[in-house]
N, CA, C and O atoms as a Tinker XYZ file with bonds, in Angstrom:
   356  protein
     1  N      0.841000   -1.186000    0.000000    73     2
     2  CA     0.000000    0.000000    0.000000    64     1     3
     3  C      0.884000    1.247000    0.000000    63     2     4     5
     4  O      1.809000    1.490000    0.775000    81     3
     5  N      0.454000    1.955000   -0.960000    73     3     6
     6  CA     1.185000    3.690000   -0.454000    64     5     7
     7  C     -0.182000    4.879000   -0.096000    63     6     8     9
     8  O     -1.365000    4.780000   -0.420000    81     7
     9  N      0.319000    5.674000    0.465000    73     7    10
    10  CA    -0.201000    6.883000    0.804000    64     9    11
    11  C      0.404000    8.195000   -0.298000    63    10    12    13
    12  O      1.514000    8.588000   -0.654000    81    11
    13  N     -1.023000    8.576000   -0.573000    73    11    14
    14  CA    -0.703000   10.088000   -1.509000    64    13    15
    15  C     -1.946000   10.626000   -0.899000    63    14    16    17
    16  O     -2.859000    9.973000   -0.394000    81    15
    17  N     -1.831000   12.062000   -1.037000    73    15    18
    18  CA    -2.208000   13.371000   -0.754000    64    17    19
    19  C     -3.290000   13.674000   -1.768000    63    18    20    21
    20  O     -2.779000   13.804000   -2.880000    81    19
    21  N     -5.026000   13.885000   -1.787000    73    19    22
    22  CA    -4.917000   15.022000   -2.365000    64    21    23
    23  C     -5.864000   16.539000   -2.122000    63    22    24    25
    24  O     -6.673000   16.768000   -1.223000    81    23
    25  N     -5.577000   17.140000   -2.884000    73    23    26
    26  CA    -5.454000   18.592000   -2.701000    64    25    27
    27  C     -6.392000   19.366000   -3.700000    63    26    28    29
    28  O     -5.923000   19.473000   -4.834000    81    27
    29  N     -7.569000   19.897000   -3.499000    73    27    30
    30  CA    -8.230000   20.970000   -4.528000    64    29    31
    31  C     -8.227000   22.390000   -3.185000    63    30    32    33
    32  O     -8.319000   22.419000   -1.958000    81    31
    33  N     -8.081000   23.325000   -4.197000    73    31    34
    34  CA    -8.797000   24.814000   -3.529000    64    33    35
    35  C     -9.616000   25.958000   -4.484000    63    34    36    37
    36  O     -9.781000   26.138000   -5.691000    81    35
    37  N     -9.988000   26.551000   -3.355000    73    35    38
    38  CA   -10.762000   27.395000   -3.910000    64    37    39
    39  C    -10.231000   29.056000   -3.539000    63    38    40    41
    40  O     -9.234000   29.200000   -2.832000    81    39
    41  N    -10.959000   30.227000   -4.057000    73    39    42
    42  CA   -10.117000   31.546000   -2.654000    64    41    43
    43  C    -10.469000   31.134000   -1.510000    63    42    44    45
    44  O    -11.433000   30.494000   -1.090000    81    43
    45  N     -9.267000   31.731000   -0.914000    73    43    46
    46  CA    -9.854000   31.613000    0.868000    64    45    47
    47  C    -10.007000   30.332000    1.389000    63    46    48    49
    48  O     -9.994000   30.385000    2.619000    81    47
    49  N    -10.172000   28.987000    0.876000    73    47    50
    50  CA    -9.960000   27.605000    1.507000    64    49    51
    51  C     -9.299000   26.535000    0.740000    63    50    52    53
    52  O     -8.773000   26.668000   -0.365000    81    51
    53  N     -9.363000   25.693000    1.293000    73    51    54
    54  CA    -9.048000   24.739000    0.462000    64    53    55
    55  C     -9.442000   23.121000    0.890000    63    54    56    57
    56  O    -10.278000   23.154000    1.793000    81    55
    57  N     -9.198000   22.170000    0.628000    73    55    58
    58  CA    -9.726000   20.505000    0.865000    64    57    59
    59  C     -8.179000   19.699000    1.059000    63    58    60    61
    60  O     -7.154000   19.866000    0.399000    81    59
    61  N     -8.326000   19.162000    1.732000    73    59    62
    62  CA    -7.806000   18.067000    1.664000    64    61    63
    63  C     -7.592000   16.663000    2.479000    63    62    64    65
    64  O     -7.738000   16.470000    3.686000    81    63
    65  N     -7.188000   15.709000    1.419000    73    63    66
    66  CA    -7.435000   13.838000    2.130000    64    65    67
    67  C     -6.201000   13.327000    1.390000    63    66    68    69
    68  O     -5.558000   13.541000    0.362000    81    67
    69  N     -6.223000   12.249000    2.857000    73    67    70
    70  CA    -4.937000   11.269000    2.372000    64    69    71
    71  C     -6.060000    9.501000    1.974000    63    70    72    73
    72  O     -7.120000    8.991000    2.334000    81    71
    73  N     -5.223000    9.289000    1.300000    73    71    74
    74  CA    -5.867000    7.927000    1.142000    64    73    75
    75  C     -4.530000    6.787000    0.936000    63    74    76    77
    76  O     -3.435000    7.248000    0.612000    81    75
    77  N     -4.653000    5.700000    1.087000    73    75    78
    78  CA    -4.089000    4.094000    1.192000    64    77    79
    79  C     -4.688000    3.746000   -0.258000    63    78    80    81
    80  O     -5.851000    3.394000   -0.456000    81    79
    81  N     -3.958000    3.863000   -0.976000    73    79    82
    82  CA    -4.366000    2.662000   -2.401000    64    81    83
    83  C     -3.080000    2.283000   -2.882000    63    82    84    85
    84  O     -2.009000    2.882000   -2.790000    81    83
    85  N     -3.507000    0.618000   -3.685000    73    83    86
    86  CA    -2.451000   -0.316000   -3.446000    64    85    87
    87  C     -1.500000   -0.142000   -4.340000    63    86    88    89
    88  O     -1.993000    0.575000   -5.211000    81    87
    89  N      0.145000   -0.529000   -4.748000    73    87    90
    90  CA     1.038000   -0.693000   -5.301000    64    89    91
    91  C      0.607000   -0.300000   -6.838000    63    90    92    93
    92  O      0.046000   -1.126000   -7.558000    81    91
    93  N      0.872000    0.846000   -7.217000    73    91    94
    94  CA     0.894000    0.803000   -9.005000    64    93    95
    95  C     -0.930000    1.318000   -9.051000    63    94    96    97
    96  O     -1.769000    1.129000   -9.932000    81    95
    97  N     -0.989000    1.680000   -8.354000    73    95    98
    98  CA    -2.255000    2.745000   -8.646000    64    97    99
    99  C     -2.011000    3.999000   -9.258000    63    98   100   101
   100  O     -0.961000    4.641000   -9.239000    81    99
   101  N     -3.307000    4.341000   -9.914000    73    99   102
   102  CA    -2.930000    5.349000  -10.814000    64   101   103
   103  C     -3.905000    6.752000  -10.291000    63   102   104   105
   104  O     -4.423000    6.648000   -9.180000    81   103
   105  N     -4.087000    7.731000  -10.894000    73   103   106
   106  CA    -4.886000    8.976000  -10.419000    64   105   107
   107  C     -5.991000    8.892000   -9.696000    63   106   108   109
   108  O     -6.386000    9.252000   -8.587000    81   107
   109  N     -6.501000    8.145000  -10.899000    73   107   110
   110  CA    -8.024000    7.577000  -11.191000    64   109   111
   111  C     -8.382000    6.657000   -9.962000    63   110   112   113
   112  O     -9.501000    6.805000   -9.471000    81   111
   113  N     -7.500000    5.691000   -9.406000    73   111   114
   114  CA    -7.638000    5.248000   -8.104000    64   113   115
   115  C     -7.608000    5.661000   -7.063000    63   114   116   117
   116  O     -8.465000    5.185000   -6.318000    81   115
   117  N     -6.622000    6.765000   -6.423000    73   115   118
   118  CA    -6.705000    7.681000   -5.570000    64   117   119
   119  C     -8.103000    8.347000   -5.695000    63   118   120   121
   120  O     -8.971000    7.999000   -4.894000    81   119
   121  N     -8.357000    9.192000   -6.553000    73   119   122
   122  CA    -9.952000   10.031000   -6.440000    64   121   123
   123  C    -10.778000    9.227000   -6.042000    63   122   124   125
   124  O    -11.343000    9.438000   -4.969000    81   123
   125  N    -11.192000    7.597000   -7.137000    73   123   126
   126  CA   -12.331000    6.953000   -6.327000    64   125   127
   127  C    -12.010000    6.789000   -4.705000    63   126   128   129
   128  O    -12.729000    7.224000   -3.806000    81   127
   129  N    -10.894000    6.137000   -4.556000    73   127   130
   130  CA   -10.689000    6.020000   -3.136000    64   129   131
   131  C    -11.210000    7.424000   -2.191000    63   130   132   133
   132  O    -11.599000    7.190000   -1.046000    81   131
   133  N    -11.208000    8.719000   -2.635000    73   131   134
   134  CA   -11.157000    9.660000   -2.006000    64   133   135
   135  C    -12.935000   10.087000   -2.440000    63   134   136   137
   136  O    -13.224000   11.237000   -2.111000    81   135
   137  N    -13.741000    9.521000   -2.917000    73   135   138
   138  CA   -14.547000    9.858000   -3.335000    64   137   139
   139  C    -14.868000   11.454000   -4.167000    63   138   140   141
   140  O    -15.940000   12.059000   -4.162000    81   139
   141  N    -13.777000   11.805000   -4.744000    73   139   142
   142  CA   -13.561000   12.598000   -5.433000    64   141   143
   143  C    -13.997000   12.782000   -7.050000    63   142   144   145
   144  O    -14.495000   11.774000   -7.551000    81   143
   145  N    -13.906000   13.576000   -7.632000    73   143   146
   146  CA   -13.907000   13.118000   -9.332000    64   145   147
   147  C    -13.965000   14.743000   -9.843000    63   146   148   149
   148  O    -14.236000   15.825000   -9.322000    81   147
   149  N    -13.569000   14.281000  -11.097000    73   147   150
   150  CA   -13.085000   15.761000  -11.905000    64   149   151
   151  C    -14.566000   16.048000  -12.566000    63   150   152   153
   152  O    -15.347000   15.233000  -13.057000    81   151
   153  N    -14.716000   17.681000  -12.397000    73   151   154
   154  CA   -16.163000   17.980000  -12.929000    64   153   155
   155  C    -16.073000   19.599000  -13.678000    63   154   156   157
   156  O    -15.223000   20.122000  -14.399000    81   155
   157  N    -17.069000   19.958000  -13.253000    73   155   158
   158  CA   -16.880000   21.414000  -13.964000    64   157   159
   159  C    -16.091000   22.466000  -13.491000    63   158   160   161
   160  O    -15.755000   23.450000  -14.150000    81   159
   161  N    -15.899000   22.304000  -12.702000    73   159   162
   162  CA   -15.252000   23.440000  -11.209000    64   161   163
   163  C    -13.618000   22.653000  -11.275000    63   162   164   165
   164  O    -12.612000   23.318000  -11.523000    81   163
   165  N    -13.591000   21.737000  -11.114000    73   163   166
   166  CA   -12.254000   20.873000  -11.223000    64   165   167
   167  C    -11.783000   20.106000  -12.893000    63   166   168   169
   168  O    -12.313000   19.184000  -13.513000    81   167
   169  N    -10.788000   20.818000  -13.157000    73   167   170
   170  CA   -10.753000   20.090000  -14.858000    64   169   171
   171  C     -9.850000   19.662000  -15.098000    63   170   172   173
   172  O     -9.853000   19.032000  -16.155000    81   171
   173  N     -8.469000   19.718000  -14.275000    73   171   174
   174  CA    -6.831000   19.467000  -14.400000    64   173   175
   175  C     -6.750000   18.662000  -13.467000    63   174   176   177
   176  O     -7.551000   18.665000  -12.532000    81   175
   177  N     -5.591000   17.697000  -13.592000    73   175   178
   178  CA    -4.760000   17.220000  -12.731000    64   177   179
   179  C     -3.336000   17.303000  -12.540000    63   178   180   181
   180  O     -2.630000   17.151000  -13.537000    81   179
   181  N     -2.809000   17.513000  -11.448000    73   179   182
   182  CA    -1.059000   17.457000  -11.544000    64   181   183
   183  C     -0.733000   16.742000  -10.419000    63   182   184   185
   184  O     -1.550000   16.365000   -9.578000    81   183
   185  N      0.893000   16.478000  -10.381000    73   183   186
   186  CA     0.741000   15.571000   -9.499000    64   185   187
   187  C      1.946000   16.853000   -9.052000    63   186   188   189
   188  O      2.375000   17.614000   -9.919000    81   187
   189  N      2.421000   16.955000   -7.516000    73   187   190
   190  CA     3.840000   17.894000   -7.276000    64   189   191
   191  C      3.782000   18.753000   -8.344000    63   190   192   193
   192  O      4.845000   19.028000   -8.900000    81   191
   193  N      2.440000   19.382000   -8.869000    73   191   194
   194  CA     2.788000   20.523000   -9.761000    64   193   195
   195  C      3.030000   20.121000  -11.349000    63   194   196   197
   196  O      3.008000   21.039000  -12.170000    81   195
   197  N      3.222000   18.987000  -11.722000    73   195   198
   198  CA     3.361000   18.453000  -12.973000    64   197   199
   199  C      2.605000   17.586000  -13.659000    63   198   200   201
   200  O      2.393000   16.441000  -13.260000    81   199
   201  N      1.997000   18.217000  -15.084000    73   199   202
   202  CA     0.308000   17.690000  -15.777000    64   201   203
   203  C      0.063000   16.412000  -15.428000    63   202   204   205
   204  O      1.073000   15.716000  -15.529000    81   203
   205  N     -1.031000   15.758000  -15.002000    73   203   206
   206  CA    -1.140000   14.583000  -15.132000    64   205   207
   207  C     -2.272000   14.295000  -15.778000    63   206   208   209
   208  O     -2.885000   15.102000  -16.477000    81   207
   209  N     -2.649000   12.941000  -15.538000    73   207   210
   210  CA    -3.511000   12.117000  -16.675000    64   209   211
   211  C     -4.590000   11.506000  -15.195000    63   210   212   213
   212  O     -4.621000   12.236000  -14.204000    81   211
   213  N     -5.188000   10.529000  -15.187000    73   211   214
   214  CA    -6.298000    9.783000  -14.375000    64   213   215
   215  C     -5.244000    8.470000  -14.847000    63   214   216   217
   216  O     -4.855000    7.735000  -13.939000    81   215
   217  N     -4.831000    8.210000  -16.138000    73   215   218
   218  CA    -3.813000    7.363000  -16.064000    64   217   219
   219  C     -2.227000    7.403000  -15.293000    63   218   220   221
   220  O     -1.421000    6.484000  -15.443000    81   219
   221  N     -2.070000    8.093000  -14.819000    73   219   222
   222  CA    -0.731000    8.579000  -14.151000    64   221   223
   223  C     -0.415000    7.536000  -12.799000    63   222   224   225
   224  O     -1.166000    7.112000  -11.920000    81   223
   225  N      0.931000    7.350000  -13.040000    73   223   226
   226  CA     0.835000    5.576000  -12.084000    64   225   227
   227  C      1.529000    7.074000  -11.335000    63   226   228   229
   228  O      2.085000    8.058000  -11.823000    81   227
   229  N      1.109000    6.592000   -9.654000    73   227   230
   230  CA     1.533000    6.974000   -8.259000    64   229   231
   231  C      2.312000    6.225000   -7.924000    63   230   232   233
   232  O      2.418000    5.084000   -8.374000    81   231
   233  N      3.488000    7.077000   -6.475000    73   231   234
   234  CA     4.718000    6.724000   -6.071000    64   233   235
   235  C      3.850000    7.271000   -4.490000    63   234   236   237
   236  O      2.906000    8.062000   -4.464000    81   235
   237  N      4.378000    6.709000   -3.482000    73   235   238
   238  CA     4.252000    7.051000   -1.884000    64   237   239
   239  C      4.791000    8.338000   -1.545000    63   238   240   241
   240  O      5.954000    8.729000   -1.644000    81   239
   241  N      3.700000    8.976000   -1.101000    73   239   242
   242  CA     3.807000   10.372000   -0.182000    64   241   243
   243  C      3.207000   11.555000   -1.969000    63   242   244   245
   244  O      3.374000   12.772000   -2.056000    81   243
   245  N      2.811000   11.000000   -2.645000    73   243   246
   246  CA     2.440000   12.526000   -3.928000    64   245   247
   247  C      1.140000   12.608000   -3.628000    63   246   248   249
   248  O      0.068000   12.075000   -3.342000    81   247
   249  N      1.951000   13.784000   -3.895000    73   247   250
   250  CA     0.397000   15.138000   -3.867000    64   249   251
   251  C     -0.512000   15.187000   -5.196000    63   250   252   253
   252  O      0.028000   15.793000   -6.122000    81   251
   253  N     -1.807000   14.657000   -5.467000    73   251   254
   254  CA    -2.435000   14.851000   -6.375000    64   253   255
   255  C     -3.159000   16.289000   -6.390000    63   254   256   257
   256  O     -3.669000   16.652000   -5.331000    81   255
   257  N     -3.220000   16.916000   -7.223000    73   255   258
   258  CA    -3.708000   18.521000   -7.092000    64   257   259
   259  C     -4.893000   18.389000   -8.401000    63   258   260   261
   260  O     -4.810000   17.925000   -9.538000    81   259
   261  N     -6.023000   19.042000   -7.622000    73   259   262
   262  CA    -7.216000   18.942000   -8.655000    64   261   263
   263  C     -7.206000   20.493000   -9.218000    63   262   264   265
   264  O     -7.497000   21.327000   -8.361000    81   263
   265  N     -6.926000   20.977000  -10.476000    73   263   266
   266  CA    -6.817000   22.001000  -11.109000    64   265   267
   267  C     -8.366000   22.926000  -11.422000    63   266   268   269
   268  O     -9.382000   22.606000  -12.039000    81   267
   269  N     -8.079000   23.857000  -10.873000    73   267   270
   270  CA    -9.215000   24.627000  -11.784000    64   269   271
   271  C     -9.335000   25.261000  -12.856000    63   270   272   273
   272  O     -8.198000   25.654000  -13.115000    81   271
   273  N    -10.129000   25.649000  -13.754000    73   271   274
   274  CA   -10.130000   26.315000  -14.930000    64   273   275
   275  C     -9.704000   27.849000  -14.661000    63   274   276   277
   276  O    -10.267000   28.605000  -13.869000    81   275
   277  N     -8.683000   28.132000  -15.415000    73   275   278
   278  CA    -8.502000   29.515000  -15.526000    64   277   279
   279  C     -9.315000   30.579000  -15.720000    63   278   280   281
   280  O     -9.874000   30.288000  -16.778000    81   279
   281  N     -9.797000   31.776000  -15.320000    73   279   282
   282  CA   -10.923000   32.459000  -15.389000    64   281   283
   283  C    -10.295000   33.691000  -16.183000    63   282   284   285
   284  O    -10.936000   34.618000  -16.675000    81   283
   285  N     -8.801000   33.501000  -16.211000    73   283   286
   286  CA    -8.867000   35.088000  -17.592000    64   285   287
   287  C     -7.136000   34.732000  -18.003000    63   286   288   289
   288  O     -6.273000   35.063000  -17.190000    81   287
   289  N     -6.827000   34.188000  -19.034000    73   287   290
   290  CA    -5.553000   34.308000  -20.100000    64   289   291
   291  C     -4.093000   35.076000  -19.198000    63   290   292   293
   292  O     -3.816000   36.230000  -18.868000    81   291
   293  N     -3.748000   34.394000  -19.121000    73   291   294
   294  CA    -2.108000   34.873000  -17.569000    64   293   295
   295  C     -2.209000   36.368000  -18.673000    63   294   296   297
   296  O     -2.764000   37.440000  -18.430000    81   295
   297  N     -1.683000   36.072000  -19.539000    73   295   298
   298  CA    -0.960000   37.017000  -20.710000    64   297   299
   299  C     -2.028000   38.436000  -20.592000    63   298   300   301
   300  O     -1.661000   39.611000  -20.602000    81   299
   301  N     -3.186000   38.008000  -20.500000    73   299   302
   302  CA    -4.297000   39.336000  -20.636000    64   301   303
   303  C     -3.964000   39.898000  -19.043000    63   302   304   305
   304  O     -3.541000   41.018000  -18.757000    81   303
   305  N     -4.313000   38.675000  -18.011000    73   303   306
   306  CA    -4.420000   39.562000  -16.755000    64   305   307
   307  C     -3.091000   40.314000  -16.383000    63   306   308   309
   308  O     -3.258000   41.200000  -15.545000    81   307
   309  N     -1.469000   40.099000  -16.953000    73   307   310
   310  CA    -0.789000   40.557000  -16.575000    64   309   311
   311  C     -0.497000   42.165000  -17.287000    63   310   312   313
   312  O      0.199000   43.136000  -16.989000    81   311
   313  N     -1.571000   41.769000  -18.518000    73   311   314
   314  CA    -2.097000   43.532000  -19.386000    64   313   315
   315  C     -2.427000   44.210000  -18.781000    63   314   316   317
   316  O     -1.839000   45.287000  -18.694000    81   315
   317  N     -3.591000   43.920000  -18.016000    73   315   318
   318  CA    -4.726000   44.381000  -17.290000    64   317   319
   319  C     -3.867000   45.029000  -15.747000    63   318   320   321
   320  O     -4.251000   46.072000  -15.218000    81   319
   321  N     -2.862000   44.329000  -15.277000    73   319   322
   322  CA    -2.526000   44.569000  -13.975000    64   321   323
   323  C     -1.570000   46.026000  -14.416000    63   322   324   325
   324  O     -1.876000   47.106000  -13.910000    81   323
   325  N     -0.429000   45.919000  -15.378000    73   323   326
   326  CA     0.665000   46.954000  -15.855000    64   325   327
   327  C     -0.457000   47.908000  -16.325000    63   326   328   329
   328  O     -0.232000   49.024000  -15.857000    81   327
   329  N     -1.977000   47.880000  -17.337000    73   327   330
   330  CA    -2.651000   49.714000  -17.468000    64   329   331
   331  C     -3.093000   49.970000  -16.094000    63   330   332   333
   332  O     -3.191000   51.181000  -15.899000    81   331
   333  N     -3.386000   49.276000  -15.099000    73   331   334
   334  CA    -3.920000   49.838000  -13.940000    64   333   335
   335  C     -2.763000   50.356000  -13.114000    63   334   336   337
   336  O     -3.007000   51.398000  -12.504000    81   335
   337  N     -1.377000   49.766000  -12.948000    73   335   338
   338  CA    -0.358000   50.252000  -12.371000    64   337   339
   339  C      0.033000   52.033000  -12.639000    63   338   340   341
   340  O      0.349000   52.914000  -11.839000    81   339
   341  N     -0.197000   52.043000  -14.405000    73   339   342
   342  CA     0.086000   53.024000  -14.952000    64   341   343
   343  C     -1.025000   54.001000  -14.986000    63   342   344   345
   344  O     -1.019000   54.843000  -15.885000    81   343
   345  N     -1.934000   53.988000  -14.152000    73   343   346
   346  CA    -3.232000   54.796000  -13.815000    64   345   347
   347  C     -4.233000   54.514000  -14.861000    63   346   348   349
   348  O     -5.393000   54.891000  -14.693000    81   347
   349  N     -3.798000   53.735000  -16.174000    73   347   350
   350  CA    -4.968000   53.993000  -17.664000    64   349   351
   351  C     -6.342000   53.210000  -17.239000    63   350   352   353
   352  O     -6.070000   52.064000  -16.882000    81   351
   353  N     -7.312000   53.414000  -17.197000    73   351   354
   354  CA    -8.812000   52.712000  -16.954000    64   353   355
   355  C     -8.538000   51.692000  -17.402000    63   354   356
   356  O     -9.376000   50.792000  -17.445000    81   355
């Protein structure tokens, strides 16, 4: 058996559970175990920060991280942050 982590948030909180699933389990086993599952609010997976799959074989002690959908383009919001710095509406 190994133990992995996992991890969704939201602002201001966040979730998290450890679960026991057996040798050569993959994403997809951890979540059922955790009664978890990817939906509208949750659409990514990574494992330590790096893309994963529901196929993704697990190692003891990883952090599965349930991703959320981006709500505005890095590239736009970091537009948006430099005209407001610079006083422009």
């Amino acid at each position: 058996m190994i133990r992995v982590e996992l991890v969704r948030a939201w602002p201001h909180r966040h979730d998290s559970v450890a679960v026991d699933v057996a040798d050569g389990a993959s994403v997809a086993d951890a979540l059922e175990a955790a009664g978890w599952r990817l939906d509208a609010e949750f659409m990514g997976l990574a494992v330590f920060g790096q893309a994963a799959t529901m196929e993704t074989l697990l190692h003891d002690d990883d952090r599965i991280e349930l991703l959320r959908a981006l709500q505005i383009d890095p590239k736009q919001a970091r537009r948006l942050r430099a005209a407001r710095a610079k006083g422009a509406p």
